[in-house]
N, C-alpha and C positions, 0 to 999 in steps of 0.2 A: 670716504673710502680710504684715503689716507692713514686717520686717526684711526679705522679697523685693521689696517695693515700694520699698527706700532703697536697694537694693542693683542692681535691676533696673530698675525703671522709673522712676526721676527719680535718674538720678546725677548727680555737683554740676558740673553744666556752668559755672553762673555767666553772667555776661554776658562771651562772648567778646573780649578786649580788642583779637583784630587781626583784619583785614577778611581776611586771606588762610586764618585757620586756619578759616574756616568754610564748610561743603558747601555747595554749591549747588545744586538740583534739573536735571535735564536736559533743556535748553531743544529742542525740536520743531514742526514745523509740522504741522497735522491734514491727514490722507491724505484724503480726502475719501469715510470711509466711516461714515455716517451711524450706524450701527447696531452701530458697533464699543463692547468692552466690555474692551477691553486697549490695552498701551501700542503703540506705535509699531511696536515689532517681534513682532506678533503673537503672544505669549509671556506676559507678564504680565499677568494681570488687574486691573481698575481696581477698588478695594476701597473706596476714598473721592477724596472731590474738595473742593479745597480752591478758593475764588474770592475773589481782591482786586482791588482796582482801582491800577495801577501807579501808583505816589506822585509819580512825574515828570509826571504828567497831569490831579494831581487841583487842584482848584482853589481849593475849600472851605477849605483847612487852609493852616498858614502854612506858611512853609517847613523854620523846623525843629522843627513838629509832626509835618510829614509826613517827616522824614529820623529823629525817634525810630520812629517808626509802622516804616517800613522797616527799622530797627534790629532792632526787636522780630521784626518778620516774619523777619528774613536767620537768627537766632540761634534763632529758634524750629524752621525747617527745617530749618538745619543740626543742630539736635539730635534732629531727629526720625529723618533720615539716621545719624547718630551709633547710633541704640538701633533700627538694623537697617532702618528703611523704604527704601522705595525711592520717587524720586518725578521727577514728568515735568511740565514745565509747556508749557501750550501757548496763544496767544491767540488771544481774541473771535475768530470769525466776523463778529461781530454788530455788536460795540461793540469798539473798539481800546481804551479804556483796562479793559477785564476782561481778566484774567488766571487762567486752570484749572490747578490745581497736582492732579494724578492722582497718587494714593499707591497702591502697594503691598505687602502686605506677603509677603517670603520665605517658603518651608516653614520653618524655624529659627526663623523667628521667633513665626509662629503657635504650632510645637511648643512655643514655652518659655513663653509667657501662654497659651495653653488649659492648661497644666498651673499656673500661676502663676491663674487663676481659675477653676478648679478645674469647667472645663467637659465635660461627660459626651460623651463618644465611644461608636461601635459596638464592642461586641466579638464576638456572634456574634448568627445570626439566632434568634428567637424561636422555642423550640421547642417553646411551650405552647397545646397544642390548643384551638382557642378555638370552644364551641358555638353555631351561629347560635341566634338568638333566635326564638320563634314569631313575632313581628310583620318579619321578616329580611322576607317576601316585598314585606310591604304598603309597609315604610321605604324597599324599590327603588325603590319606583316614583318617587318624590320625590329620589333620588339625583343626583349628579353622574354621567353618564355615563364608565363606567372605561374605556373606550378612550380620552378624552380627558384626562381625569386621573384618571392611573395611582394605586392606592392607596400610600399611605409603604409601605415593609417596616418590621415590627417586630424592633428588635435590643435583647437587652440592652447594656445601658452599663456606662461607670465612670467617673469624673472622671480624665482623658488625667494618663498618667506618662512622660515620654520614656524613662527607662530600663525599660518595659515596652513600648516600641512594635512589636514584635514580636507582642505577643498581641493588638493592635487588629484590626481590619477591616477594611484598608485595598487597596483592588483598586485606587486611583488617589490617587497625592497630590495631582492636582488637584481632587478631588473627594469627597474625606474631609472634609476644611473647607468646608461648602457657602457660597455666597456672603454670607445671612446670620450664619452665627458670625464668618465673615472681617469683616465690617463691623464686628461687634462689638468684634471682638480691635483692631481698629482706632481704633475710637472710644474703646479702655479707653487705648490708648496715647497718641492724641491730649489726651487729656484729663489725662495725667500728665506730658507734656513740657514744660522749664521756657524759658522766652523770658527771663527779666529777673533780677537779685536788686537790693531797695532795700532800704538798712538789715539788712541783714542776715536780711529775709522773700525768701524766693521766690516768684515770680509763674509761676505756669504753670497750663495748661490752655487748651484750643480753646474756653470757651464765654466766658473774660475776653476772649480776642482778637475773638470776635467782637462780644459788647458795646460793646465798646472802639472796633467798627469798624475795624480793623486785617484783618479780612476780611470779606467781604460775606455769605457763607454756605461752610456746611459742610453735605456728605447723602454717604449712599450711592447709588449709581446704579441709577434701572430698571434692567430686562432688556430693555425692548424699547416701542414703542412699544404703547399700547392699543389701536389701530384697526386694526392690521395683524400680521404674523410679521414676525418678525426674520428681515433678508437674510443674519446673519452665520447660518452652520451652526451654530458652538458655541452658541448663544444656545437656551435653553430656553423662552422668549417666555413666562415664566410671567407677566407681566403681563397680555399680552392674555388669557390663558387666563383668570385672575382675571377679568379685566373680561369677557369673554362668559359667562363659568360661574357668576358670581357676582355680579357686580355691575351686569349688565344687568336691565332690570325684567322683559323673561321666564322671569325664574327669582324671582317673587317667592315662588311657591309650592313652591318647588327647596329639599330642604336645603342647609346648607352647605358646602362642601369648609373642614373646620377645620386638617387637618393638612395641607391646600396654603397655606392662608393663615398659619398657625404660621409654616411653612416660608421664606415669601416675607417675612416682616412679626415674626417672631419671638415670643415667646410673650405680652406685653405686650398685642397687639393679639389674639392668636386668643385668649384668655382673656376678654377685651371682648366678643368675637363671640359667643364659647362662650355665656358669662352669658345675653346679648341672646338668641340664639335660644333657649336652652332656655326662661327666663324667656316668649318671646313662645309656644314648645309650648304651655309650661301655660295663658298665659292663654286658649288657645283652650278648653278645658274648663267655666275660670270663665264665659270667654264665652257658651257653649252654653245653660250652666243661667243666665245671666242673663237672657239672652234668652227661655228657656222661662219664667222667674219676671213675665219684661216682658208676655209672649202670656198669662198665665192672668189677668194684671190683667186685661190689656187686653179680653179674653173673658168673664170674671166683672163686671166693671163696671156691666152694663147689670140686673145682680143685687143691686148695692148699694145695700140698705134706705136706710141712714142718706142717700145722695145720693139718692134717689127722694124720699124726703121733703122734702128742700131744693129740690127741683123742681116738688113737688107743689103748684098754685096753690092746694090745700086747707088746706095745712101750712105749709111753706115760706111759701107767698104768703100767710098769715093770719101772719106772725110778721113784727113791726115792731123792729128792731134799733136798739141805741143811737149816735150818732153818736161817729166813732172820730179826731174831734179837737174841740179847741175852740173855740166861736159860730158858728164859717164853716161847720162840718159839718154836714148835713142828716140829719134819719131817711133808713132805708136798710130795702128790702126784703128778706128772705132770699133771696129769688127770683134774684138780682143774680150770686149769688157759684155758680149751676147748675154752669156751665159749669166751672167750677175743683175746683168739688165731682169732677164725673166723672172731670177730669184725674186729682183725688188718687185715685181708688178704684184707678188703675189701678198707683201707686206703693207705696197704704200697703194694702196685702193682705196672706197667710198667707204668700202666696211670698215678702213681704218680712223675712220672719221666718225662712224655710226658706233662703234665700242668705244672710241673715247669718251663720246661722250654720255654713252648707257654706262662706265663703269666710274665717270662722274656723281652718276644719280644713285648708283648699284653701292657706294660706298656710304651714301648718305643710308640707304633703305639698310645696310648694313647693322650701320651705327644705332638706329633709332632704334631698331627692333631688337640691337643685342638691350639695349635700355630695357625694353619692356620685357624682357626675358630673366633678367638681371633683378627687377623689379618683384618679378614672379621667385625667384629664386630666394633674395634678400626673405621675403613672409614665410613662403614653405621653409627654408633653415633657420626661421629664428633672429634672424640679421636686422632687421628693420629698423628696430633702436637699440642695433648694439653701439654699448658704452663700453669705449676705452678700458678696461683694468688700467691702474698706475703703472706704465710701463716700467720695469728694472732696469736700471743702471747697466750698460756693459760693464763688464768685468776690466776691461782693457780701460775704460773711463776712469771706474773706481780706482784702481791701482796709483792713478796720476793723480788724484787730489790732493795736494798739500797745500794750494793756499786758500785759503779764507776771506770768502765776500759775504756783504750784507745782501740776503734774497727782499726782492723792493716789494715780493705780495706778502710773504710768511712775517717779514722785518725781522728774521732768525738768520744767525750766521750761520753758511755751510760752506763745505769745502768743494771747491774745483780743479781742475788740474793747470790752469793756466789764466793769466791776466787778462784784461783786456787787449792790452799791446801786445803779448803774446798769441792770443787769439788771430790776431790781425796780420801779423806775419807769419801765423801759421796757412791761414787762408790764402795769403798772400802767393806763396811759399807752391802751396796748391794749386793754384788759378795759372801760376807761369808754368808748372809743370805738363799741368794739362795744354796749353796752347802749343807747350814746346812739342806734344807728340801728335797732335794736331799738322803742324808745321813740318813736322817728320811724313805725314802720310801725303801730306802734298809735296813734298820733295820726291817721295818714293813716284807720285805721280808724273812729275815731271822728267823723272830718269825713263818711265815709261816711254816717257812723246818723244824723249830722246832719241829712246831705243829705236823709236819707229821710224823717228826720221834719216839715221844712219842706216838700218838696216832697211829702211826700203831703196834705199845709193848701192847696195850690194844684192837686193834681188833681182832691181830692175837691170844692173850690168850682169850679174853671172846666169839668174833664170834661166831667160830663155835659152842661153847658149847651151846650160845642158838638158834641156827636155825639150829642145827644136826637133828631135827626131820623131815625137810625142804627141802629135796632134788633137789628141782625145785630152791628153793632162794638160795641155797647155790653154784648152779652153776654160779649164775650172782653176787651174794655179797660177794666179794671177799673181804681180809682182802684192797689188794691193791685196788678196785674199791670203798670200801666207804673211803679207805681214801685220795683218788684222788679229789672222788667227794664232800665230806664235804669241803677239802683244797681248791678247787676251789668257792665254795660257799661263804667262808669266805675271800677269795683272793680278790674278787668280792666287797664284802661290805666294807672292807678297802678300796679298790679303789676309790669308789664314796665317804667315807667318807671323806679322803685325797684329792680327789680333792673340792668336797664342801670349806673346809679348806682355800686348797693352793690357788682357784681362787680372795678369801679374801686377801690373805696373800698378793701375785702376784701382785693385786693392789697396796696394802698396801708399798708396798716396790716398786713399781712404782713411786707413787707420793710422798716418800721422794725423790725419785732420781731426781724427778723435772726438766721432759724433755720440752723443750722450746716450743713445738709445738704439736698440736695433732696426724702429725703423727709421729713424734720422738715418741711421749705416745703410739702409738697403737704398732708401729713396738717395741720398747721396751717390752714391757706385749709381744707381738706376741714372741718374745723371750724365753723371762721367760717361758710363760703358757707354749710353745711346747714342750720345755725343760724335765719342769718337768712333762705334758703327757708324753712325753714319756716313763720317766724312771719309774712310777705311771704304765701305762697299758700295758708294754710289757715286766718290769725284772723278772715278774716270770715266762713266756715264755720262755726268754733266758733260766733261771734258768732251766725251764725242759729240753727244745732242748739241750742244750749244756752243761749243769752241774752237772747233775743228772744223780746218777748212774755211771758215768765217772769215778770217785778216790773212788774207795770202797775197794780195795784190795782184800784179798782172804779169805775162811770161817776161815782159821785157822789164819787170820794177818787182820782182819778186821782194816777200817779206822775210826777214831772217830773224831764226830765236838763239838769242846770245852772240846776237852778230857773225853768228855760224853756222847755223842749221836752219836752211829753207824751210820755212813754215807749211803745214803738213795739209793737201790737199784731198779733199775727197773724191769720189769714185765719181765717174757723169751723174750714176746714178744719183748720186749724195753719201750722204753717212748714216743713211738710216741703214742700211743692210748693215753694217759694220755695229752699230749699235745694238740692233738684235743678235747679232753673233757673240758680241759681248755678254750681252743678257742672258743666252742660252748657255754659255759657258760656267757663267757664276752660278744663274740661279741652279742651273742640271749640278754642277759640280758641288757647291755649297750641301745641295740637298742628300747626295752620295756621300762626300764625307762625313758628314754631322751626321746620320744613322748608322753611318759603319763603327762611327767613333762611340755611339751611344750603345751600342750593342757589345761591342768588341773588351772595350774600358772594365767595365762590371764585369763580363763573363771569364776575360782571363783572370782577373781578381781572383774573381771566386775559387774560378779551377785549382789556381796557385795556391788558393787556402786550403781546398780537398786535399789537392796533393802534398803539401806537406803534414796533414795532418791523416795521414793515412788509416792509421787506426779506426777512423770512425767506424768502418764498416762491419768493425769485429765488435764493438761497444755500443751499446745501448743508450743513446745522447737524448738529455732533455732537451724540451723546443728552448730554453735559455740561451740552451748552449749553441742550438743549429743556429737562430735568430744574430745570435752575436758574430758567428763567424760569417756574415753577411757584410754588404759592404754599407757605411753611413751615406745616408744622401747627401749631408753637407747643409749648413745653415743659409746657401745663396741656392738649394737645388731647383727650384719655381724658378728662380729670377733667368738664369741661364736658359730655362726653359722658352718662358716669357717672351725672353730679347729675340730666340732664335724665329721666334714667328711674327714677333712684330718687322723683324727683318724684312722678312717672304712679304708680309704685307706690304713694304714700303715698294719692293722688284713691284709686284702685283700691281701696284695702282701708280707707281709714278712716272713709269715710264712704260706703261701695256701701250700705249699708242705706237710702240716701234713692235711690241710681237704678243700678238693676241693670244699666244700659247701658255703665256707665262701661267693666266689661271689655270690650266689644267695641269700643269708639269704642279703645282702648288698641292692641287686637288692631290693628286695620285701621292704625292711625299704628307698629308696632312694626314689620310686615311692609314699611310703606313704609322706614321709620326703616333698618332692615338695611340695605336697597339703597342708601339713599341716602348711608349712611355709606360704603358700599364704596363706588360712585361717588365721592364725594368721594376714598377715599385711595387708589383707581387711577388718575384722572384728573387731576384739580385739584389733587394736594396731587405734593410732593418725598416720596420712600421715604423713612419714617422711620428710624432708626439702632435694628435690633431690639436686644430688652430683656428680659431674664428678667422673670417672676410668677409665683410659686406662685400665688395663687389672687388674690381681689377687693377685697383689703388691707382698708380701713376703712370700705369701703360693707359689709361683714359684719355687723359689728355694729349699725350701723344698718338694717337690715334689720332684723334682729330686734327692735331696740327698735319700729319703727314695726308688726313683727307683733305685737308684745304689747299695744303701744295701741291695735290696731284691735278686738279684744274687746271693750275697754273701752267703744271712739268707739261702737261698731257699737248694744251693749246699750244705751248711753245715749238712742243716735239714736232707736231702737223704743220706749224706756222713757218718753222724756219730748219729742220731737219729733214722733213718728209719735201717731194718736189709736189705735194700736190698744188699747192696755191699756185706757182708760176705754170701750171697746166690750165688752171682753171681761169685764170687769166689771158691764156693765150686761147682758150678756146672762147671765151664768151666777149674777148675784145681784139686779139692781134689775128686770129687766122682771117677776118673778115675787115673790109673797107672799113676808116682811110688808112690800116695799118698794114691787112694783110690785103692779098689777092683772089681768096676762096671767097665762092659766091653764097655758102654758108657756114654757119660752124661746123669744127673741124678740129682733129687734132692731127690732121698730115701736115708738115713739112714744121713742125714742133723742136725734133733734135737740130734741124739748120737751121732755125730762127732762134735758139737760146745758146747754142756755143759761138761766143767771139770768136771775133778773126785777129792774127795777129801775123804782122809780115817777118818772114826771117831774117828780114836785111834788118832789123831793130834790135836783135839779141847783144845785149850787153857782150863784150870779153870773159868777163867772170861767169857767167851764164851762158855763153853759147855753146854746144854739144860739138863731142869732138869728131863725131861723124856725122859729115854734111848727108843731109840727106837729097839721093841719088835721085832723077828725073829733072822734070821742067815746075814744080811745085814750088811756088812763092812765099806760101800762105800754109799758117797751120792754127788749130784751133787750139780754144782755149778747155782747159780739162771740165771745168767746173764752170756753172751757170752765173758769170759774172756780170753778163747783159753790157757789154761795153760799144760804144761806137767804132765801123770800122777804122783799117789803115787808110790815108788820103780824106778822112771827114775833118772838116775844119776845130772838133773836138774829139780827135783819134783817141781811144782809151779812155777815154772816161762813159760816165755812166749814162747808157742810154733811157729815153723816157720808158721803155718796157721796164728799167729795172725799179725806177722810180714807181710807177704802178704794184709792181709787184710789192713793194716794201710796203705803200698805202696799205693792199690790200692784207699783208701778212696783220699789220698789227688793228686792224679794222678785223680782223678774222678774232681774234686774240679775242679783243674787248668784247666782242660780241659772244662768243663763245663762253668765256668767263661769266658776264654777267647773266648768260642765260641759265647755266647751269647754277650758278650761286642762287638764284631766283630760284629757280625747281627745288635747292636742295631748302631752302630756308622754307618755301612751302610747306615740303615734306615733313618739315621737322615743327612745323606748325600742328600740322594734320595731325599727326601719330604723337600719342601723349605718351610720357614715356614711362608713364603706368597704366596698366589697362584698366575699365571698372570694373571687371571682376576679383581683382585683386586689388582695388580702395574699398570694396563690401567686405572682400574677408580680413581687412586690417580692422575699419570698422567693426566688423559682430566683434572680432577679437578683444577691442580696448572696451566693448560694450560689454561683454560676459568679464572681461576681468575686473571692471568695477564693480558688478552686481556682487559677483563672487568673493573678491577678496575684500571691498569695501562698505558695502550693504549690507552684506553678513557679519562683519566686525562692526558694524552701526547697530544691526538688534541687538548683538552679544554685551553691547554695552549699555544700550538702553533697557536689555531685561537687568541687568546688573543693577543700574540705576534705579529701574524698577523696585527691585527688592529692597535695596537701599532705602527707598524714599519710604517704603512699608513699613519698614523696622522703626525707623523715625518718628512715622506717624504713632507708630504701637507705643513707643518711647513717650513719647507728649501726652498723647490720651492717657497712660499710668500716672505721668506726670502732673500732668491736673485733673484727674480725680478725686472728685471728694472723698473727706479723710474717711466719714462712715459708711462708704461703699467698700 
């Protein structure tokens, strides 16, 4: 491939030394037919479009900035011309100094780079019976109506060989190379044509020119406008189709047409799609049982002993709790925290145990099936063995290479941009950057716990005093519920700020690392950006689930952060209500902004274009021109896509065991999320330049890793977040002899046997509150389930054998839980192959028909060859010894 690329697509043009040896594009006026999608004389199809702005006009650049600029351009067309294009220029409608350079490319020349990248062509139609499915009837209903969009025909393939093009399938050369592979074949040429040589480096490719500004843009063209049919006959209006069939919001409930959108958009984008939809299927499932797990809280609640009793003015209201900061803080009734008690019954229940561990198994059955689906996808688009092209050089690579190494496979010198030692502190350089914003998002965390620990010193003293009049607000506005929820709101806008920032930064410190190739660039950033999401939108999560409230010590030995701030206590309840609150904040808010942003971004764009460009409505604009005044996707426009839902999936599965809603708030933003991404790249965006993908490249394996953590988060969450375990301990060991007094199980007298006692004659100076609290009351409890022995036990405050038990039991819970689910999911992924056999028969027939045909048939064509060959011979011999008087 290599030696075809030096031979074929970049020969040593150089920079042309005389102004007459060089092609020039052929200059045209536009016919004034809006909807046209070929050249001038109705014959050539417009495959790509090229736009600069004439250097005679420009004003910015000097003058002989702008007369290299022109150099560049004249040499770079003429060589494009040179390696077979064709190409047509024509100007603005709009604006006199743009200029639309319309490339097309010949059948020759298509034929010689589809076989030079080795792209899979028709060779007959699919002749393997394919059985519908039992659920064929119910999948209809939700279909793309096939009168409108006709289903693909399935052909077997093979990577196009011009001297086998006889065995193709071709009923039309203009229609064998459908318009996306033409763009393709296009965009592989543009990007290897050489415009300059300095020093003896060559400079070529369309995306240095356009950096460079030497063109304003590069795309392939709609088919037609979205709002309307296409006037021109030839035109298949597959765009509007797309935009009514698919990317209108009346088809939110519509499946996809994948192999229309493949088709238009190339396999890059339907692979996006593919993912997104199956991914949003399944979550409907999770959904379903989340919500059934949500209604049996929610239903069961008004049954929950342990909250009955924190209600109970007998119980509840006879238990005086210890103040939960220091001197400002007042005693506190149990009675206070009712209302939050009943929230949690509704979170930390059996069904929160039964969804963690179905969305354990739920993310395996996930995974395994996007495989087999992915697999199906890979043969139907051709992917199955796709091979590499030689990837190009970034432009920003090439520019650096000045020094000279020996390559240890070629043993040819080439240039690089940097030493080895250079390499190494570039990396170097890299690695402290990234920790250092890392280190920034856990500081921004820790200002957080700050916040909360100050500011719950000023709710718990000013609160009540002003909403004591308030007795309906005072049950729900709790010192701890506004400062959950203030912490979570402001957790929230650091988030998005920080990432705003860091997606900057991320690059920033990408392209000094100055990776060789675009996708060393993406997978690099794919790195970075996850990286630092993650630790951005999930360490204050940890922080609650697993940190909070855990090292507090006891009222009379409290624990201090920075030898200042009393270490942050959770609710009786625990911190799982406070963690779901969290959750619903980010994932609700995350999901609001990132569609307002995605909708909002492009659309005033565009407006801002209409409106200054006013005129359109009075002028007659070719689709060049509508197309170009749209906005670029951008060469990272998947990857941000990508990130934003592998995000959702990490909320979704790492921590569902605090708020089983999460899959459906997921569900309802993924269904909108589809449409609105098709909107976007039917409407508001330029047709991107399609792109091969086997499958989801390195959001694979992150997936998996974040399916394997969420066992882990999930177990942890119920083990030591949730109060289940210490309930279910005291129901099936302490409510009954030799520990309790109840003649059976039970979960009454549960809140009085898990809040310590602790006496107020023990209060430190630095810790004692400055309002003694009024009555004949001794004794006050302790906030949070720290299981200690009473005052007057010969081991006061420390840890009684219930708490002991309960730790046994927490991480006895874990392991079991852990290995059970890892068992089920390694089964699963035993069971479920992650190819199905109906799609190893159709790779089979496939590689079977492509030897008969292209192999077999060039084996007779040679052996009849040979045949006649050996005939001649023989004729030649028998003349040859003949006697003389015959």
């Amino acid at each position: 491939l290599v030696l075809e690329l030096n031979q074929v697509i970049i020969p040593t043009h150089g920079t042309v030394p005389d102004q007459q040896n060089l092609h020039t594009p052929e200059w045209v006026d536009f016919d004034d037919k809006p909807d046209s999608l070929f050249f001038k004389d109705g014959q050539r199809r417009i495959d790509f479009v090229l736009v600069y702005e004439d250097e005679g006009k420009k004003i910015t650049h000097k003058r002989s900035d702008r007369k290299k600029q022109k150099r560049k351009r004249q040499v770079y067309e003429s060589n494009l011309i040179n390696n077979g294009l064709q190409l047509e220029a024509t100007g603005s409608v709009l604006d006199e100094k743009l200029i639309f350079v319309k490339v097309h490319a010949p059948w020759e020349v298509l034929c010689t780079y589809a076989e030079v990248m080795h792209i899979k062509l028709p060779l007959q139609h699919n002749d393997l019976k394919t059985r519908d499915s039992a659920f064929n009837w119910f999948s209809r209903l939700f279909r793309v109506d096939e009168n409108i969009i006709k289903p693909e025909q399935e052909f077997f393939t093979a990577p196009f060989q011009k001297e086998h093009l006889s065995n193709f399938y071709i009923q039309d050369k203009d229609t064998f190379f459908n318009p996306a592979t033409r763009s393709r074949i296009v965009h592989f040429i543009l990007s290897r044509v050489e415009y300059a040589t300095k020093n003896n480096v060559k400079k070529f490719g369309i995306n240095k020119l356009l950096d460079t500004g030497i063109y304003k843009a590069a795309f392939p063209l709609h088919d037609s406008s979205f709002r309307h049919l296409s006037m021109d006959p030839n035109c298949p209006s597959e765009r509007y189709l797309l935009y009514r069939e698919w990317a209108h919001p009346k088809n939110i409930f519509k499946l996809q047409p994948l192999d229309f959108i493949r088709k238009y958009y190339g396999e890059k984008i339907g692979i996006y799609f593919a993912w997104l939809g199956f991914y949003t299927n399944m979550l409907t499932v999770a959904a379903v049982v989340g919500v059934g797990c949500f209604l049996y809280g929610w239903l069961t609640k008004d049954n929950c002993t342990w909250s009955q009793e924190v209600c109970d003015p007998n119980i509840g209201g006879n238990i005086l709790m210890c103040p939960q900061c220091d001197k400002v803080c007042n005693y506190w009734n149990l009675t206070i925290t009712c209302e939050s008690s009943k929230k949690l019954c509704i979170f930390d229940s059996f069904g929160t145990l039964v969804f963690a561990v179905f969305m354990g198994i739920w993310v395996t059955f996930f995974l395994e099936f996007w495989k087999r689906r992915q697999a199906e996808l890979e043969y139907e688009w051709d992917t199955v063995e796709y091979l590499e092209q030689e990837e190009q050089v970034r432009p920003e690579y090439e520019a650096r290479c000045t020094h000279v190494v020996m390559n240890e496979i070629t043993q040819q010198e080439e240039y690089v941009p940097y030493t080895a030692c250079g390499k190494c502190i570039r990396m170097t350089f890299c690695t402290s950057a990234i920790f250092f914003w890392i280190l920034l998002i856990i500081a921004s965390v820790v200002g957080i716990i700050v916040y909360r620990l100050s500011v719950f010193l000023v709710f718990s003293a000013k609160l009540s005093q002003h909403i004591s009049g308030t007795e309906a607000i005072r049950k729900y506005l709790t010192p701890q519920t506004a400062t959950s929820v203030t912490a979570s709101l402001i957790s929230f806008v650091i988030i998005m700020i920080l990432n705003i920032i860091y997606e900057k930064v991320a690059i920033v410190i990408t392209d000094f690392e100055l990776p060789r190739t675009q996708t060393d660039y993406e997978n690099s950033l794919t790195t970075k950006m996850f990286l630092f999401q993650f630790v951005n939108y999930y360490s204050s999560c940890f922080y609650i689930a697993f940190f909070k409230g855990k090292f507090v010590g006891h009222p009379g030995s409290p624990v201090y952060w920075l030898g200042k701030y009393r270490n942050e206590e959770c609710d009786p309840g625990g911190c799982l209500l406070e963690l779901t609150t969290q959750l619903a904040i980010i994932v609700g808010g995350r999901a609001i902004w990132n569609n307002i942003q995605e909708v909002l971004l492009p659309l005033v764009k565009n407006l801002i274009g209409r409106y200054s460009t006013a005129a359109r409505s009075e002028k007659v604009v070719p689709r060049w021109e509508h197309d170009y005044h749209l906005q670029p996707i951008g060469k990272l426009g998947l990857f941000y896509e990508y990130l934003e839902m592998v995000i959702q999936f990490g909320f979704v599965t790492l921590f569902v065991a605090s708020f089983p809603l999460a899959p459906l708030l997921a569900l309802i933003n993924n269904m909108l999320e589809i449409r609105l991404d098709a909107w976007k790249l039917t409407t508001q965006f330029r047709r991107m330049v399609p792109q091969k993908a086997q499958d989801i490249g390195a959001w694979q394996p992150i997936l998996q890793g974040i399916a394997i953590l969420a066992v882990v988060t999930n177990a942890m969450i119920i083990a030591f977040t949730s109060d289940m375990i210490p309930r279910l301990v005291y129901y099936w060991s302490f409510s009954v002899p030799p520990y309790g007094s109840h003649s059976s199980h039970t979960m009454k007298g549960y809140i009085n046997s898990t809040l310590s006692v602790f006496n107020i004659s023990d209060f430190k100076n630095a810790s004692k509150p400055f309002s003694p609290w009024f009555g004949n009351q001794t004794i006050c409890r302790q906030v949070y389930r720290d299981l200690r022995y009473p005052p007057g036990h010969q081991h006061q405050y420390e840890h009684n054998i219930y708490y002991w038990h309960v730790i046994a039991a927490k991480l006895a819970f874990i392991i079991v839980m852990e290995h059970v689910i890892y068992f089920v999911k390694f089964i699963i992924s035993y069971i479920i192959p992650d190819v199905s056999q109906k799609t190893k028969s159709k790779v089979k027939r496939e590689k079977y028909l492509t030897q008969k045909l292209l192999h077999e048939n060039n084996l007779k064509g040679v052996t009849k060859n040979i045949g006649k060959i050996a005939d001649k011979i023989i004729k030649g011999a028998d003349s040859t010894f003949r006697p003389k008087d015959e």
